[in-house]
N, C-alpha and C positions, 0 to 999 in steps of 0.2 A: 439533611439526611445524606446529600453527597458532597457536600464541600462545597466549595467555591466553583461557578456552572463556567465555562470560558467559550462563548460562543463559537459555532464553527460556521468559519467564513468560506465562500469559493467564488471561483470567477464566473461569469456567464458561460463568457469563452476564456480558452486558454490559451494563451500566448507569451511567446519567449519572453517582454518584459513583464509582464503578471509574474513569471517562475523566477526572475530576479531579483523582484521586489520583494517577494515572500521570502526566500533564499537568503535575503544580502546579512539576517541578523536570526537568521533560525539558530534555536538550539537544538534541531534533531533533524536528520537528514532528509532530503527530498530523492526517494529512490527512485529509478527509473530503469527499466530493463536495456542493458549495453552489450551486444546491439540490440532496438528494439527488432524483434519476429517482426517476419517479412510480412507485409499487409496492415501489420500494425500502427495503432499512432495514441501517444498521448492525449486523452481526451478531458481530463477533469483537473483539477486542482482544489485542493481544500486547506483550509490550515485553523488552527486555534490557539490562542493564546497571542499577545500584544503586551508591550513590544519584546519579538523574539520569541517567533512559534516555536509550543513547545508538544504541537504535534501537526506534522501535514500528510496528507493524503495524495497519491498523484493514479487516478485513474487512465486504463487502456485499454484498448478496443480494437479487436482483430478477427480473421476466422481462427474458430476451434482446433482444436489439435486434430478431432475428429469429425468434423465438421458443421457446418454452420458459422453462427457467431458465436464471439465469447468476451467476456471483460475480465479485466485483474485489476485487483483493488491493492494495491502498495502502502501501507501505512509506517508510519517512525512517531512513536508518541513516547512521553515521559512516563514512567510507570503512576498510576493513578489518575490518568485522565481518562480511559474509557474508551474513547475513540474506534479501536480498534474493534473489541468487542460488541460495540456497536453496529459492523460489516459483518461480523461472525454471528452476531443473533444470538451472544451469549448476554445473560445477566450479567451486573458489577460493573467496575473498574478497572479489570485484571484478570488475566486466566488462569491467576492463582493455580489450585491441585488437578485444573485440569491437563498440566503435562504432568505425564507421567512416562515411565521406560523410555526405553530408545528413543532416538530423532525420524521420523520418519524419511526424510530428504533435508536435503541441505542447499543451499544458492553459495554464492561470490557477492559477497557487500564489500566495493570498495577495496575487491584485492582478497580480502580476507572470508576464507568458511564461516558461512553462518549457519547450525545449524536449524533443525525446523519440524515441531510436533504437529501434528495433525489433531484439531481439536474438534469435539462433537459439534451439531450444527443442522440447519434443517438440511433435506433433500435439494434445496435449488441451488443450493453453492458448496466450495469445498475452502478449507479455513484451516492455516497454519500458524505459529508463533512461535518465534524463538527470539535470541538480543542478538544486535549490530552497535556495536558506538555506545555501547550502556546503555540504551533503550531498547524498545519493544521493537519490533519485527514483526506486521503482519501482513501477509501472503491471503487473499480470499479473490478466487474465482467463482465467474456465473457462466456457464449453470458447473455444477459438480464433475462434469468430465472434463473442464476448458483446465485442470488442476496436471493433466498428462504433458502441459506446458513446465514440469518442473521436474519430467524424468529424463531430460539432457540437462544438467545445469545451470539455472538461471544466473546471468549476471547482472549486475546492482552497480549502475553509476548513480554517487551520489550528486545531484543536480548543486549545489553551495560550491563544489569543488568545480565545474564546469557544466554551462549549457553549449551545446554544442546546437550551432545554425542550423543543421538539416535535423534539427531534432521533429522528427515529423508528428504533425498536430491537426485534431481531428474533431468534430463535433461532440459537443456532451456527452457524457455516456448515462447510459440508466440509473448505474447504481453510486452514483458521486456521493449525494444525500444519503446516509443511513436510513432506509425505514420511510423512505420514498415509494 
């Protein structure tokens, strides 16, 4: 009914050679916020597809914009794996017609505007997509206000192109696992 299933793999913990190894033959970017927000640290890694992810996840974890905690879920998947929508709580493989009009916000992928639709979703997260690199682009924060993280413009280093040593790294975060 959905094609070919390609498990999704992650690390226990993360660490700088885990994001190389995954990295060294990806076919879709490992984003990572440049610089990451102050407090924050890369806490999860995910990826699917062998050999040559053809989608990874790089979870983050910091205080909220407004306070508290919050986490951002970064995803780069090939159109038709799902992944994404998966963090966003939507049905499918694709967020297909649910962009519609305008871009809601935009980031920096890699130098270049990515635009970014705001997609429906339950109340505990806030959920965007648009394409970087000819894939997917997804953006989903917890809880729904940790998303005010994206009204100064985020920027997107993608991790294949360089890990940088004080990339700061951080215990698991909650929402690594979809539907955990």
């Amino acid at each position: 009914m959905h094609g070919a299933v390609t498990p999704l793999h992650h690390t226990a913990l993360v660490a700088h050679d885990a994001i190389a190894a995954v990295t060294v033959d990806a076919r879709v970017p490992a984003w990572v916020p440049d610089p990451v927000p102050a407090g924050w640290a890369v806490t999860g890694l995910a990826w699917g597809g062998e050999p040559g992810a053809r989608a990874i996840v790089v979870d983050c974890a910091g205080p909220a914009p407004l306070g508290g905690s919050a986490e951002l879920v970064l995803v780069a998947e090939e159109p038709g794996t799902g992944v994404g929508c998966g963090y966003a709580g939507l049905p499918g493989l694709d967020p297909g017609d649910v962009i519609t009009g305008p871009s809601s916000v935009d980031v920096k992928a890699a130098g270049q505007r990515a635009p970014l639709w705001a997609v429906p979703t339950t109340d505990d997260r806030a959920a965007f997509v648009g394409e970087a690199y000819g894939v997917w682009l997804w953006v989903v924060t917890w809880p729904m206000n940790a998303a005010w993280l994206l009204a100064e413009q985020l920027e997107l280093l993608d991790l294949r192109d360089r890990i940088y040593p004080d990339l700061p790294l951080g215990p698991p975060g909650e929402h690594l696992i979809p539907g955990r």
